[in-house]
C-alpha positions in Angstrom: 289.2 138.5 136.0 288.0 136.8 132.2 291.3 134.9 132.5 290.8 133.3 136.2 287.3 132.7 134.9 289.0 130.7 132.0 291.4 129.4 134.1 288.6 128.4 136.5 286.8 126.8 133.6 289.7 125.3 132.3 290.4 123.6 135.1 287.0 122.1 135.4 287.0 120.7 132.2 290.6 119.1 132.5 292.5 120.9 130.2 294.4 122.6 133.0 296.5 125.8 131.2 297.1 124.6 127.8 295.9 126.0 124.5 293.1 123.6 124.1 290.9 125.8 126.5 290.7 128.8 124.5 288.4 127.2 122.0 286.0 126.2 124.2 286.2 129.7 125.7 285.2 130.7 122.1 281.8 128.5 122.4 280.8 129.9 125.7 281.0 133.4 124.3 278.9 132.3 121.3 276.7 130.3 124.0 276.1 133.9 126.2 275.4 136.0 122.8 278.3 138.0 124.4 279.0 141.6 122.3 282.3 141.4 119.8 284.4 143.2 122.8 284.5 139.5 125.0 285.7 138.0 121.9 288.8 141.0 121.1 289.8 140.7 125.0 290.0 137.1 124.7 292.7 137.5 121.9 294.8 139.8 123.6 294.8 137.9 126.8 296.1 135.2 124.8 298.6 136.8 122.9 299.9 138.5 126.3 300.4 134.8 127.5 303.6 134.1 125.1 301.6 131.0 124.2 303.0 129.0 121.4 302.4 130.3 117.6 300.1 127.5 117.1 297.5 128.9 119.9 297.1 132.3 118.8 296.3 131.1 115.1 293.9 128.4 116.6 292.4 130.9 118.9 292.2 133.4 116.1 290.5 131.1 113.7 288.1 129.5 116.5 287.4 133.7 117.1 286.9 134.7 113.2 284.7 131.7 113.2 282.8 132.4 116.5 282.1 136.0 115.2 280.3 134.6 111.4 278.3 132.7 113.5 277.7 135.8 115.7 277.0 137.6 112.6 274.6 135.0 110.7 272.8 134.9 114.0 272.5 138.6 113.9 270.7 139.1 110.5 269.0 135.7 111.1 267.1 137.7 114.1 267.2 141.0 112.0 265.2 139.2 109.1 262.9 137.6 111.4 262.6 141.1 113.2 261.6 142.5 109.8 259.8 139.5 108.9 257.8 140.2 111.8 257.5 143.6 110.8 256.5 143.1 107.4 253.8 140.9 108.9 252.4 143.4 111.3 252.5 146.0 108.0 250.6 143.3 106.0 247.7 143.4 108.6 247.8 147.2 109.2 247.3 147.2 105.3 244.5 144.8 105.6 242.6 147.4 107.4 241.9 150.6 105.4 239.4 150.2 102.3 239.8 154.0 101.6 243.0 154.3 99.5 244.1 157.7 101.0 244.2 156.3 104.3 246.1 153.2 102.6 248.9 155.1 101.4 249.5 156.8 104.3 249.8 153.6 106.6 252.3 152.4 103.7 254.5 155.6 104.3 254.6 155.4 107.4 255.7 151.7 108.1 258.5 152.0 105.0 259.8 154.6 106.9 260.0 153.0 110.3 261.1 149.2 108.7 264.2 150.5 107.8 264.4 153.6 110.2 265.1 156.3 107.9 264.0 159.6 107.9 261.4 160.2 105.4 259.1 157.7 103.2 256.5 158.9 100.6 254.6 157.3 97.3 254.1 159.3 94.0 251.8 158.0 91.6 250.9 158.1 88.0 248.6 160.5 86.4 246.7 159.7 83.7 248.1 162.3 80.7 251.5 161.5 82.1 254.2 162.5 84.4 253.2 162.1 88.6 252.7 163.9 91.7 253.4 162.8 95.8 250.2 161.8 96.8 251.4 161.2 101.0 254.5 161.2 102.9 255.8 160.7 106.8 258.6 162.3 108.6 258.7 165.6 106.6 259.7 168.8 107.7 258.7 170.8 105.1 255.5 172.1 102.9 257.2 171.3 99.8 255.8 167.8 99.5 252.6 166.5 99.2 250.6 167.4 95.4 254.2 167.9 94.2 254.3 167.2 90.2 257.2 165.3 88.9 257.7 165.5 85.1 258.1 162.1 82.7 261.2 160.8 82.1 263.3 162.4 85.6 264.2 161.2 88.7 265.3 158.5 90.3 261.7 157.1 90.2 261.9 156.8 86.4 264.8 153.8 86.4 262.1 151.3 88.3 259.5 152.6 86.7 261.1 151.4 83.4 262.2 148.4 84.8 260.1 147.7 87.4 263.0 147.0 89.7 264.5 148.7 92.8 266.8 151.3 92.4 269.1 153.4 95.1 271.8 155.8 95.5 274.1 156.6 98.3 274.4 160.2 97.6 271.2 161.7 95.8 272.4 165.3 95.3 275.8 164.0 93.9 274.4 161.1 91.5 274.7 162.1 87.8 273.8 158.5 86.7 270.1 159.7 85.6 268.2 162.5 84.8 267.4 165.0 87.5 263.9 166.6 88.0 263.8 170.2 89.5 261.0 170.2 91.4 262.2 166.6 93.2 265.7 168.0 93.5 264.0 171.5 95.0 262.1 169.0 97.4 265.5 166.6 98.1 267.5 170.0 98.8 265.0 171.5 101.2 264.9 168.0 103.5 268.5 167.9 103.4 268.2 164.0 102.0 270.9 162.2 101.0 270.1 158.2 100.1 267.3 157.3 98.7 265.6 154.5 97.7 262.7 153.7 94.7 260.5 150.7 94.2 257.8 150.5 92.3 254.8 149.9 93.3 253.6 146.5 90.7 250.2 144.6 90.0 249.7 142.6 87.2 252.4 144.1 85.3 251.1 147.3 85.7 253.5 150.3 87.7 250.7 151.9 90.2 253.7 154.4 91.6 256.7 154.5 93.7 257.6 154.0 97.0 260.2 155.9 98.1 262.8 155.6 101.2 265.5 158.2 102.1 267.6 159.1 104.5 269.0 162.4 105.7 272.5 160.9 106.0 274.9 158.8 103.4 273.7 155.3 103.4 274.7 152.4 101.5 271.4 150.2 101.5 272.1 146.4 101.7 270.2 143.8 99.6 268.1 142.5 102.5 267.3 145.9 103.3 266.2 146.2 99.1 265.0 143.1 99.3 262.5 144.1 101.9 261.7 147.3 101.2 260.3 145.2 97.6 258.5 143.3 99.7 256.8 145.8 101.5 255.9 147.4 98.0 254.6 144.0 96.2 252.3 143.7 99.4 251.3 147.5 99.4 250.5 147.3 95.5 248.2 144.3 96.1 246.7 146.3 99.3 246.5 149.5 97.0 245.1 147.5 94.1 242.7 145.9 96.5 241.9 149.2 97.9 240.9 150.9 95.4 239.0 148.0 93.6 236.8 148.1 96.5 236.6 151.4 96.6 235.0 151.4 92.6 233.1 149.0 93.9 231.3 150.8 96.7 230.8 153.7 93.8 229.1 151.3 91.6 226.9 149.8 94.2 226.1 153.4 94.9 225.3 154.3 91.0 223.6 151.0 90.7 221.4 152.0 93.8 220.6 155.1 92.8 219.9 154.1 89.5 217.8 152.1 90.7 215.9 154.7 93.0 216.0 157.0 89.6 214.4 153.7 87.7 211.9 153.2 90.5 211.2 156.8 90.5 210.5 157.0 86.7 208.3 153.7 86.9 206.4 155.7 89.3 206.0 158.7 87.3 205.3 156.6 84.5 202.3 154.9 85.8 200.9 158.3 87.4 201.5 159.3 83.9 199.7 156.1 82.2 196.7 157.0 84.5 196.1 160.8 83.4 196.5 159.2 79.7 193.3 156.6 81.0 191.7 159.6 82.4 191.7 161.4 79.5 190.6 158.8 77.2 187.6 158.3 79.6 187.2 162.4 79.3 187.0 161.9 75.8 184.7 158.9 75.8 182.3 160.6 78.6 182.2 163.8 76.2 184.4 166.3 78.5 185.1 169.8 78.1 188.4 171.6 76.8 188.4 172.5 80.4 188.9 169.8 82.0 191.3 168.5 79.7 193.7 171.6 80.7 192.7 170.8 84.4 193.8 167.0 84.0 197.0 168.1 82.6 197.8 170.4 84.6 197.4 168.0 87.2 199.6 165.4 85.9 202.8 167.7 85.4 202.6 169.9 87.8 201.7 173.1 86.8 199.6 175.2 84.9 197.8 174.9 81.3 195.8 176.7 79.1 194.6 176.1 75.5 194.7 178.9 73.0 194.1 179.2 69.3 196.2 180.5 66.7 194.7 184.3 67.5 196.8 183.7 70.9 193.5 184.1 72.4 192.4 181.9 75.6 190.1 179.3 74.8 190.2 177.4 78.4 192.2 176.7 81.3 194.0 179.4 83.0 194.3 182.0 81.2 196.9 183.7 83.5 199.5 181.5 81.6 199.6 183.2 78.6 200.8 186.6 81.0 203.9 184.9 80.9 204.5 184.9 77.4 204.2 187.5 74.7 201.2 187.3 72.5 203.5 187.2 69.4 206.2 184.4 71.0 202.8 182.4 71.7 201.6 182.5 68.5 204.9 181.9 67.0 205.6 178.7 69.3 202.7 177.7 68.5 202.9 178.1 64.6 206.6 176.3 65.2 205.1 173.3 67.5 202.1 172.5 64.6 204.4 172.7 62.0 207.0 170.7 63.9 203.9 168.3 65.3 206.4 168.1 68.4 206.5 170.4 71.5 208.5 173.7 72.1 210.3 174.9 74.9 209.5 178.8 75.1 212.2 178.8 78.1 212.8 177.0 81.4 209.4 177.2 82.5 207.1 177.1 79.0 206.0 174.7 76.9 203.6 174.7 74.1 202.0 171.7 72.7 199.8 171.4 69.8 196.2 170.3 69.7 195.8 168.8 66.2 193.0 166.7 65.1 191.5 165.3 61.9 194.2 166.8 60.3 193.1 170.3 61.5 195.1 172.9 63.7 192.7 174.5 66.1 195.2 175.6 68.7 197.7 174.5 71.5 198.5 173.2 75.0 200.5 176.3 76.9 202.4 175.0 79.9 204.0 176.5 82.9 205.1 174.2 85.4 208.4 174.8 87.7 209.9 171.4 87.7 212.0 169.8 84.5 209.9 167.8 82.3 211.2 164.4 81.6 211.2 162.4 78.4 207.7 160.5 79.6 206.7 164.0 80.4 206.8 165.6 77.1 205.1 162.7 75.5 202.3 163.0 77.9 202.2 166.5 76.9 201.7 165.7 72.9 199.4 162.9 74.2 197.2 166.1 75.9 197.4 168.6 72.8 195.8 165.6 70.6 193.4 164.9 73.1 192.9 168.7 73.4 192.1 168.8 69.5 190.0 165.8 69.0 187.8 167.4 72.2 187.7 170.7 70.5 187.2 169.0 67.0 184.1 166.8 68.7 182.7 169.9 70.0 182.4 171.3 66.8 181.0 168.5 64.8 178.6 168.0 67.5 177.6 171.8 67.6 177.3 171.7 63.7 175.2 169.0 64.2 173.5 170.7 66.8 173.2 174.0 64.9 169.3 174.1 65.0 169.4 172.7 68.7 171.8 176.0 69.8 169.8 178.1 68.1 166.6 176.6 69.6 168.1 177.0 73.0 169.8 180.6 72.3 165.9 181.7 71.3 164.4 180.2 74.9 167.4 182.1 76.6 166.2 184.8 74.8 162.3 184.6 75.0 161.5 183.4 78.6 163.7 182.9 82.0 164.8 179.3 82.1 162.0 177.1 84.4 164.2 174.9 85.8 168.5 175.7 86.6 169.3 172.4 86.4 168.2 171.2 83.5 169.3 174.3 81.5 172.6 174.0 83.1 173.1 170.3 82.0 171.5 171.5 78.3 174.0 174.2 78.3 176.9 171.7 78.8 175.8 169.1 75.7 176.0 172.4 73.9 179.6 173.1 74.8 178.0 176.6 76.8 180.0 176.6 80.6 177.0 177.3 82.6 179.5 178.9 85.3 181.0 181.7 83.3 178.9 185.1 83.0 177.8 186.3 79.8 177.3 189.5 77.9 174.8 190.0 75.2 176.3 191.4 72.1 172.5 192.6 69.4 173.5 193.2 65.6 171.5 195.1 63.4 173.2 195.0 59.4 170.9 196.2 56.6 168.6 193.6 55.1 170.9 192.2 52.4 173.6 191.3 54.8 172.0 189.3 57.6 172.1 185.9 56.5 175.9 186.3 55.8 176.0 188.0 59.7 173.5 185.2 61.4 176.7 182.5 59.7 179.5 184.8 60.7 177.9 185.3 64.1 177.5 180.9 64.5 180.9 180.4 63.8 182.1 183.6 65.7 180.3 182.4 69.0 181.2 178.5 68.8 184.7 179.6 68.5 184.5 181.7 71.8 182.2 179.1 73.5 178.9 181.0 73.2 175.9 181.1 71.4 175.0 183.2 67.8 171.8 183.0 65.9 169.4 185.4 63.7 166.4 186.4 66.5 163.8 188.9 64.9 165.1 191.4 62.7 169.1 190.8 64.3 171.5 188.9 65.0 172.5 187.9 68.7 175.4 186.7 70.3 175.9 185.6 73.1 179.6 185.7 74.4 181.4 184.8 77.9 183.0 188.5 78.3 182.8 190.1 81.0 183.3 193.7 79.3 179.8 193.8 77.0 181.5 197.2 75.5 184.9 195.4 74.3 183.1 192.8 73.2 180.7 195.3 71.0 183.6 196.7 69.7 185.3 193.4 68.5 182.4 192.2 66.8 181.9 195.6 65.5 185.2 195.6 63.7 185.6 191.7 62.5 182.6 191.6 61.0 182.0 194.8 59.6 184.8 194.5 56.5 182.8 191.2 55.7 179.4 193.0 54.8 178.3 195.0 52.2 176.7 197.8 54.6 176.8 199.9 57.9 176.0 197.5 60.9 174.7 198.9 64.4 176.0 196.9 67.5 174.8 197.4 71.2 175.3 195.4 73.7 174.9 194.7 77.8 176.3 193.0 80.4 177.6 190.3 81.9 174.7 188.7 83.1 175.2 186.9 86.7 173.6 183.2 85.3 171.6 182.2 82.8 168.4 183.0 84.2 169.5 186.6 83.7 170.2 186.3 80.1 166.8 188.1 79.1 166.9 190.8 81.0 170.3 191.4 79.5 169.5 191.4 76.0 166.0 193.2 76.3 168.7 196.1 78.0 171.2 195.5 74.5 168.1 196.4 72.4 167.2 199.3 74.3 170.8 200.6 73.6 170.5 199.4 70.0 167.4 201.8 69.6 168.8 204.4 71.7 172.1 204.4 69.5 170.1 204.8 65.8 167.7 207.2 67.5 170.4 209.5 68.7 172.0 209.2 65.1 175.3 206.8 65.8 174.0 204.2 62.9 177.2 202.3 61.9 178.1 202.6 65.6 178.8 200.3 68.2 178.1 201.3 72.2 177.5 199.6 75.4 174.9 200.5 78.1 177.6 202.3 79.7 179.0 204.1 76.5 175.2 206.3 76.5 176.0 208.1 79.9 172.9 209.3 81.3 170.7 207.9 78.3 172.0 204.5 79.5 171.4 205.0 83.0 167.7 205.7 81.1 167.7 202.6 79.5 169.1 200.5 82.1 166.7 198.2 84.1 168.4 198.6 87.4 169.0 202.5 87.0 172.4 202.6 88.9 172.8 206.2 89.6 175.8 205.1 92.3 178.2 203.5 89.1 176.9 206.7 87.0 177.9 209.3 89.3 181.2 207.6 90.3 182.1 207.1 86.4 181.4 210.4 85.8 182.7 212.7 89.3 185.0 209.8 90.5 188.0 211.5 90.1 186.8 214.8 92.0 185.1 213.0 94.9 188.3 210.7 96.1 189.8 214.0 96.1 187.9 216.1 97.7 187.7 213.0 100.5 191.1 212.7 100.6 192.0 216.4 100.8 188.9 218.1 101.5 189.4 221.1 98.5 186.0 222.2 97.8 186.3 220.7 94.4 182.6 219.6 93.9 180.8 222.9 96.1 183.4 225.1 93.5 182.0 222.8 90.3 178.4 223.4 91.0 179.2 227.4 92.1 181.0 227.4 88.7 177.4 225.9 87.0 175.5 228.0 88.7 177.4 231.5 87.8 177.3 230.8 84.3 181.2 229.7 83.6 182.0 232.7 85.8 185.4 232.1 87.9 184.4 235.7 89.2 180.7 235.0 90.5 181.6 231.7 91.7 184.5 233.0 93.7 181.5 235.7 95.2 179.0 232.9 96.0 181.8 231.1 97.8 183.3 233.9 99.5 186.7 233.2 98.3 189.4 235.0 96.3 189.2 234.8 92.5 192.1 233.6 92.1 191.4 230.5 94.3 188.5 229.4 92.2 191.1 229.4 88.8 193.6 227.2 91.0 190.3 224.4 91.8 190.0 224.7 87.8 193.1 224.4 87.1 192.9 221.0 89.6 189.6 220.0 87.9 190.9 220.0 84.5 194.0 217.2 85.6 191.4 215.2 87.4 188.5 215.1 84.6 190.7 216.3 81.8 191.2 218.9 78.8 187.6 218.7 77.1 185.4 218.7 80.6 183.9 222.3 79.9 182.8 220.7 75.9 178.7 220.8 76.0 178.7 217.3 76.1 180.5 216.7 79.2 179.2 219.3 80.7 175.7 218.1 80.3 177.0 215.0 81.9 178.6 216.6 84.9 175.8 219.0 85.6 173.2 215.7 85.9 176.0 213.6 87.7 175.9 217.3 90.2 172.1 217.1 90.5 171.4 212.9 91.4 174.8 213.8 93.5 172.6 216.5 95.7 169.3 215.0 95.1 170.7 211.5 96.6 172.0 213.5 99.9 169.1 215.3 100.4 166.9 211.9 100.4 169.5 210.1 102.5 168.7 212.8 105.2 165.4 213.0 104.9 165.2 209.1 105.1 167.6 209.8 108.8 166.4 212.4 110.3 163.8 212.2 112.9 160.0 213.3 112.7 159.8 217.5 113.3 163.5 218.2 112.3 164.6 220.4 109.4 167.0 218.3 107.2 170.4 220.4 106.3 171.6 219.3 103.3 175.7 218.5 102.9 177.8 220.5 100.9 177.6 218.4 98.0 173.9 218.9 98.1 173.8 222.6 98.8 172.4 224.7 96.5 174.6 227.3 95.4 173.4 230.8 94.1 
């Protein structure tokens, strides 16, 4: 059929049969981009037409040359092919900013350019050495996050040289050094030819792209030559990658750098505001107080002021719970000498409050959240306010001395006429008008009461209170709210100071200062009462005198008296309902008798010694001693004696009151 259609042609074209056609047959199959099989049948038609020697070798030629143009054709439309491909890589690379995302778009086109069967990119760790960072057309785990040592592999020649580098036969090439965990990777895809370029920018190797197949495979230079391609533009994409990449972090640093910047310029400026309120606390002659409030304010927590005893002297005192008395007083000791603050632990600070070169105390802080740099100098800031305001107060109450004692005597001598103004005289004096107050009355021997009336001054400043000489003793007036603790403090500081016994009583707390009076007529009273009944040297509160201080009392509180004295036995008995009080006052009655108490109650001996027993744990060892049993037999009595006029008070006109059992007499 092909050689009637050349005949045909022949024909056509005038060259009837001879030997001239065939070349032009030649053209036409270059013409219709026929496959290499037209241009082989053409040569054995002619060859099976006896033609002269001169037309085969013509025809041959014209063929050989037919078929390089075939060829150049060919990889002219192959290179544009990849061209094209290349292209299309280029913009898929333009795409991704995130470098993992990158790398794995790189993989996957190397593989596909050149239609192997697997593509992946190691690159360079910093120390040394590199691992597989992503790969395509795996079939194994054995991959990605694999480690390659420095100095092996095939990847090491273009790393070196920063040039391409193949083989034909991986597993069989000796010409470099092999690296185990590669070859372990090579064996278990069953790869064969591979192919390593390096991955350049500005001189710099990034990693190595590399191309294998699972067959042997000779790779040409265009194929090379591409592959280098694809790597120069993937290390300018990677580069560009990952330069944006630093860039988006910085812009995030820089932004929140700048939130932390506008943060602290906020904080500062709260913080440069508390420093202008506590100037103008200075200026308007504030309180200790209301320095600890206003810095407690400004960082967030909570702050009290304390003196080198460890003792409270404002703020909240609940603060120093958190803290042992001794790691106070030792971080405070550390923070004066240091003239810095201390950080107890995570959530204390102690500041100190130094002023005029003296060390009256320090700033204790507990606050939750981390202190910053401007926070801790606000805090020194707020222990020198702290001292100048506490070194203030007492040059102004040494200068007021004669004023304090003034107003101490008026406390003393008549109820204050008007609240207000004695409240607003208190404060000038550095007295809290809010705070209650016991009453504390000091009786030395003659020779040692100037030396007391001074201690007692200073004593009382220090504590916030008042202290003067009033008639024959010294008084002082002291925010505590336990007038008994605070008789025995002043009891045993002073005491070693003086030359003879002193006598202390005191009363207490009084609810304002109107009540202040009443209060210290009720200290004298236990004063007298305590030298009458022979405790001179002694020290007692109202409360301390048992029934001779309900006596002496103003307000005769025979409720508190019986419950500090048969507490114990009457939550029992309410609780349980045991009999205890009817088996105390059966065992009054009889003498001590377990026996005759057991009779009057109708019960068994034995049960009375058991109630005993109990009332000995509840009111403990030394109950039946005279002295407590004085006290329990009167607590007893007001006990019945109160029940019996609570139901004469309730019961209606005509009707015969029956006492309870706790008024019953027994006997």
């Amino acid at each position: 059929m092909i050689e009637t259609a050349m005949a045909g042609r022949s024909r056509l074209m005038g060259y009837g049969n001879s030997a001239e056609a065939e070349p032009l047959t030649v053209l036409e199959l270059l013409a219709r981009e026929a496959p290499r099989s037209s241009f082989d049948d053409l040569m054995r038609g002619a060859r099976g037409r006896m033609l002269s020697e001169a037309g085969p070798a013509r025809l041959e030629r014209a063929v050989q040359l037919g078929l390089t143009v075939q060829a150049a054709a060919e990889s002219g439309r192959r290179r544009e092919a990849a061209m094209a491909s290349l292209v299309d890589t280029a913009r898929d690379m333009i795409v991704p900013d995130d470098p993992e995302a990158l790398l794995g778009v790189i993989t996957r086109r190397a593989r596909r350019l050149l239609g192997l069967d697997m593509a992946f990119i190691t690159l360079r760790k910093p120390e040394s050495g590199s691992y597989v960072h992503s790969s395509d057309g795996e079939t194994t785990m054995l991959t990605v996050d694999l480690q390659i040592d420095e100095g092996y592999g095939i990847g090491e020649a273009p790393r070196g040289r920063r040039a391409p580098w193949w083989t034909a036969d991986y597993p069989g090439d000796d010409s470099f050094p092999h690296s185990e965990q590669l070859d372990r990777v090579v064996r278990a895809e069953g790869l064969r030819a591979v192919l390593a370029v390096p991955l350049t920018h500005d001189e710099v190797t990034l990693g190595i792209l590399y191309c294998a197949d699972r067959k042997l495979r000779h790779f040409t230079p265009d194929e090379v030559s591409l592959t280098r391609s694809l790597a120069d533009l993937a290390a300018v994409a990677f580069e560009r990658s990952r330069l944006l990449e630093r860039t988006r972090t910085e812009l995030v640093r820089r932004e929140l750098a700048h939130d932390s910047e506008r943060v602290t310029t906020a904080r500062l400026a709260c913080l440069v505001e508390a420093r202008d309120k506590l100037n103008a606390l200075v200026l308007d002659g504030g309180d200790i107080a209301e320095v600890a409030r206003r810095t407690a304010e400004a960082l967030g927590g909570s702050v009290v002021m304390y003196g080198t005893d460890g003792k409270a002297l404002a703020g909240d005192a609940g603060v120093l719970a958190e803290v042992e008395e001794a790691m106070a007083v030792k971080a405070l000791l550390s923070a004066i000498d240091t003239g810095a603050p201390v950080r107890i632990d995570d959530r204390l600070w102690v500041a100190p409050a130094v002023a005029g070169g003296e060390e009256p105390g320090g700033l204790l802080l507990c606050t939750d959240q981390p202190l910053t740099e401007g926070d801790v100098r606000f805090l020194v800031f707020a222990g020198r306010t702290a001292g100048l305001v506490l070194l203030l107060r007492r040059n102004t109450a040494m200068a007021a001395g004669p004023l304090r004692e003034e107003f101490l005597d008026e406390l003393l001598s008549d109820p204050p006429r008007s609240p207000c103004r004695t409240a607003d005289r208190a404060r000038r004096l550095g007295i809290d008008p809010d705070r209650r107050y016991s009453v504390v009355v000091v009786r030395p021997v003659d020779a040692d009461r100037g030396q007391a009336a001074v201690w007692a001054a200073s004593h009382a400043y220090r504590e916030s209170g008042l202290g003067a000489l009033h008639g024959d003793c010294v008084v002082l007036l002291l925010p505590r709210e336990d007038a008994a603790d605070a008789a025995a403090g002043i009891h045993r500081e002073l005491s070693p100071l003086l030359s003879g016994p002193l006598t202390v009583g005191a009363a207490g707390p009084a609810q304002d200062l109107a009540a202040i009076r009443e209060v210290y007529d009720e200290a004298r009273r236990c004063l007298d009462a305590l030298i009458a009944l022979g405790g001179r040297g002694g020290h007692a509160a109202a409360r301390d005198l048992g029934f001779v201080g309900l006596l002496l009392s103003d307000g005769h509180d025979v409720t508190a008296y019986i419950g500090s004295v048969l507490g114990s036995v009457l939550r029992h008995d309410e609780q349980r309902d045991a009999g205890l009080v009817r088996t105390l006052e059966a065992y009054f009655a009889a003498g001590a008798s377990p026996t005759r108490a057991a009779k009057v109650l109708h019960v068994h001996p034995n049960t009375v010694s058991r109630r005993l027993e109990r009332l000995t744990g509840l009111l403990g060892p030394d109950w039946q001693e005279p002295a407590r049993t004085l006290e329990l037999q009167l607590a007893l009595r007001l006990l019945r004696t109160r029940a019996v006029l609570g139901q004469r008070r309730t019961a209606a006109p005509g009707d015969s009151p029956e006492p309870s059992h706790a008024g019953r007499p027994v006997g």
